[in-house]
C-alpha positions in Angstrom: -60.4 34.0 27.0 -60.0 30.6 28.1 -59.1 29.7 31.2 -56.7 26.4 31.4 -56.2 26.3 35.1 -52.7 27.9 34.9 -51.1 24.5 33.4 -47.9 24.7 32.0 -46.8 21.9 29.5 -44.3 20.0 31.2 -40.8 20.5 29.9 -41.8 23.9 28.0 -40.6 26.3 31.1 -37.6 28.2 30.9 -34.3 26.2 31.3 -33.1 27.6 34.5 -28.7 28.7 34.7 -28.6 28.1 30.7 -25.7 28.7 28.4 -24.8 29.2 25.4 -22.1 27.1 25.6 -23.7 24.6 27.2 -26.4 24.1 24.3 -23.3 24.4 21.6 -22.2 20.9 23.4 -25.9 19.6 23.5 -25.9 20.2 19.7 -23.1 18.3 18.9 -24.3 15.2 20.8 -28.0 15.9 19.7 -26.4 16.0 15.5 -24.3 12.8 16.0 -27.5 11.1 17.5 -29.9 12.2 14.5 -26.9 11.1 12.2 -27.7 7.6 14.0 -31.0 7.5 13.8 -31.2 9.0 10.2 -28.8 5.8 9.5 -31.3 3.6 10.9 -34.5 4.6 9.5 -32.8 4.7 6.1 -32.6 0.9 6.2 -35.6 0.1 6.7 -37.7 -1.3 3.6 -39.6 1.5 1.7 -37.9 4.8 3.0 -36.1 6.3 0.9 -34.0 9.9 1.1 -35.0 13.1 -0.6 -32.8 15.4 1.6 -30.5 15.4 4.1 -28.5 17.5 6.9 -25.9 19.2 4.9 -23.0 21.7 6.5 -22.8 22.9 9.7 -25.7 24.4 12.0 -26.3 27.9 11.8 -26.7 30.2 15.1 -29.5 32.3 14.5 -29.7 34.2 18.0 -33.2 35.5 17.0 -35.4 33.3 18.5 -33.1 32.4 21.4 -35.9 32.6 24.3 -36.3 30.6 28.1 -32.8 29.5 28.1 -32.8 28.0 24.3 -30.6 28.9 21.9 -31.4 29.2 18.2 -29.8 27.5 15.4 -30.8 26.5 11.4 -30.1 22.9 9.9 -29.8 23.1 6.9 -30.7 20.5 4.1 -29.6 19.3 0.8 -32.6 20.6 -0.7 -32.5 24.0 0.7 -34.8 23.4 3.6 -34.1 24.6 6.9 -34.4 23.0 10.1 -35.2 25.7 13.0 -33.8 24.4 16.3 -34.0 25.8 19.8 -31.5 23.8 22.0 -31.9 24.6 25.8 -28.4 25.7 27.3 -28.3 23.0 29.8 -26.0 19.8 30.4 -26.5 17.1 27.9 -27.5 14.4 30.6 -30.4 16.5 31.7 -31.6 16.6 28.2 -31.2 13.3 27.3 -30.7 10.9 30.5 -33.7 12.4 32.2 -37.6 10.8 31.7 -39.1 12.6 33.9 -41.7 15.5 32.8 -39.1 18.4 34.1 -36.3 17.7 31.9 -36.4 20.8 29.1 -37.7 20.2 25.5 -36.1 21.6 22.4 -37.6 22.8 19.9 -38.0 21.5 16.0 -39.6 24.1 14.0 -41.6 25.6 16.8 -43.0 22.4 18.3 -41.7 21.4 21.5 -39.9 17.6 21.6 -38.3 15.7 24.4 -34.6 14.6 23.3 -35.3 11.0 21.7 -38.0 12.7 19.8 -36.6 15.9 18.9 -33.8 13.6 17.3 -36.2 11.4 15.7 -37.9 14.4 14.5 -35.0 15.9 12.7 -33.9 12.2 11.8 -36.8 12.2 9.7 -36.9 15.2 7.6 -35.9 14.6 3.9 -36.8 11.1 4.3 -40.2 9.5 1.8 -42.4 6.4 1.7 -41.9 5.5 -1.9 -39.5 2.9 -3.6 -36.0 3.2 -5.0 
């Protein structure tokens, strides 16, 4: 067994007070923010798009653990997105830098906000021309 000093990974602990419907508004604000950013990287020269988010997100309460709720984004080309959203206020998610706000998770890795939208931003999309 290794010992590693009883370190926690800053933003990974449980979401303390969540809700469900707390994280249903998060979602919203997270999907028009990776609708942005998909935009964005979409213009720039050699990206192209294979795949994008298609539908509406799907609540899988399966994996809903530490105050994050589960949901599946689906894609164009049949890929799915697996997100855990933590049921907190939106501001505390996104408006905080500091190493105590709560991460989400995209497809099991844990992401801060700008990078969990970047993250999801970037699915579907290839280096490659035309």
């Amino acid at each position: 067994m290794i010992n590693t000093g009883g370190v926690i990974n800053p933003g990974t602990t449980p979401a303390e007070n969540a809700s469900e419907a707390l994280a249903v508004a998060a979602l919203d604000v997270f999907l028009a923010e990776v609708r942005r950013r998909a935009a964005e990287m979409e213009a720039e020269p050699f990206k192209r798009r294979v795949a994008g988010l298609v539908g509406d997100p799907v609540r899988d309460p399966g994996p809903d653990r530490d105050g994050r709720f589960g949901w599946d984004l689906p894609f164009t080309d049949g890929r799915v997105v697996r997100l855990l959203m933590p049921g907190v206020r939106v501001e505390v998610l996104r408006d905080d830098i500091t190493a105590s706000a709560p991460c989400l998770y995209v497809n099991g890795t844990a992401w801060w906000w700008t990078s969990a939208v970047g993250m999801v931003a970037a699915e579907g999309l290839v280096l490659g021309l035309g």
